[in-house]
C-alpha positions in Angstrom: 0.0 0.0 0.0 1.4 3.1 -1.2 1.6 6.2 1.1 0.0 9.7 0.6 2.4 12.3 -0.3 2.8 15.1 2.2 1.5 18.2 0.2 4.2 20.6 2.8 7.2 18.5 1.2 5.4 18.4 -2.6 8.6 20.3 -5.0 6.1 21.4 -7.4 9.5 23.3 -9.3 11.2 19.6 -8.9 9.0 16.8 -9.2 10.0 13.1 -8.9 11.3 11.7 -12.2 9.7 9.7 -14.8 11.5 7.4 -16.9 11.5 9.8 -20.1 13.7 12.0 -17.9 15.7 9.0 -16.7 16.3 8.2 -20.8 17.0 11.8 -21.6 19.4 12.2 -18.8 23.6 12.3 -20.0 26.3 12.4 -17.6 27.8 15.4 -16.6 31.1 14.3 -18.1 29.6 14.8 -21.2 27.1 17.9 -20.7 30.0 20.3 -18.6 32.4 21.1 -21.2 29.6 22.0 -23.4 28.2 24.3 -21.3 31.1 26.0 -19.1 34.1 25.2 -21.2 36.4 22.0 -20.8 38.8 23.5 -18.1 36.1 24.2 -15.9 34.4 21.6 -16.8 37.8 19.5 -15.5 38.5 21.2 -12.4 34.4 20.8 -11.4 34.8 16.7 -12.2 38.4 16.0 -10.4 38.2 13.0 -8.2 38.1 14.8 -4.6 39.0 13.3 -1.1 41.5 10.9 -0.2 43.2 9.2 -2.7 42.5 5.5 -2.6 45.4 3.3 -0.7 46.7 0.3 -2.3 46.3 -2.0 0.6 42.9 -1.0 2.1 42.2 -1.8 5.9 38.7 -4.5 6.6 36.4 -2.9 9.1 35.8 -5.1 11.8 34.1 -5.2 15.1 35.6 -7.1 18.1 35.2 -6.7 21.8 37.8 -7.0 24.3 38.2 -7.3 28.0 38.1 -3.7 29.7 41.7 -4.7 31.0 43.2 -5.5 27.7 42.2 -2.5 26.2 43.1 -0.1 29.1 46.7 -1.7 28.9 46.9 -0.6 25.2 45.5 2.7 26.1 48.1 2.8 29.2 50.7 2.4 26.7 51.1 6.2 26.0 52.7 5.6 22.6 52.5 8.8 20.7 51.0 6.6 17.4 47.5 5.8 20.0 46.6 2.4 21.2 44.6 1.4 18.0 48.0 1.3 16.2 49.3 -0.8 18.7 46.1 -2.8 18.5 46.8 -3.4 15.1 50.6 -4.3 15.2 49.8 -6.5 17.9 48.3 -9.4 16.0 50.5 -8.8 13.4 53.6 -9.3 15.4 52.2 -12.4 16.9 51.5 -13.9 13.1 55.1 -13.0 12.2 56.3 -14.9 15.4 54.3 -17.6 15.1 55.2 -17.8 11.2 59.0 -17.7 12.2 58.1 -20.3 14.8 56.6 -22.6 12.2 58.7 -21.8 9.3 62.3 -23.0 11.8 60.3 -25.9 13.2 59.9 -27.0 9.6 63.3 -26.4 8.6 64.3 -28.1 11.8 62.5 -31.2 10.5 63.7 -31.2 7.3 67.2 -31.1 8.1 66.3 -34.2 10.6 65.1 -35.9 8.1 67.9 -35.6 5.8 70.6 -35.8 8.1 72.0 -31.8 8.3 72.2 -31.1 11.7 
């Protein structure tokens, strides 16, 4: 069931758009130099805002214990305790990867006799 329209938020100089106005539309890429030059038009359609990094970060929710996360915050390194939050698990990955990786060479040279 379709609601009423409030008549106090009706744009009568902007209605809503039909699909004839949807197929007539072009992109402003196209309709800006034609109308205010192409080095306006350039400057008006630069990409704004930060540039995009090459090795984007996953947003991710966790919960910790209040004490875990006042010890990072007790820290007081000048970089803030989410850095250290991060470098955390990534220090424990790199030690348990140079843990498994030397175990594994350790084996190897067991098994073929180069102790």
């Amino acid at each position: 069931m379709k609601r009423k329209a409030n008549p106090e938020l009706i744009d009568v100089e902007n209605p809503e758009w039909t699909e004839e106005d949807f197929q007539r539309a072009r992109p402003a890429a196209e309709i800006l130099p034609k109308l205010l030059g192409p080095k306006v038009a350039s400057e008006m359609l630069k990409l704004r805002g930060r540039p995009k990094a090459a090795a984007t970060k996953a947003h991710v929710n966790i919960r910790l214990d209040a004490d875990v996360l006042e010890a990072f915050k007790a820290t007081g390194r000048p970089r803030g305790y989410c850095w250290n939050l991060t470098r955390s698990p990534r220090d424990a990955c790199m030690a348990s990867l140079a843990l498994v990786l030397c175990l594994a060479v350790r084996s190897w040279n067991v098994v073929t006799n180069r102790l």
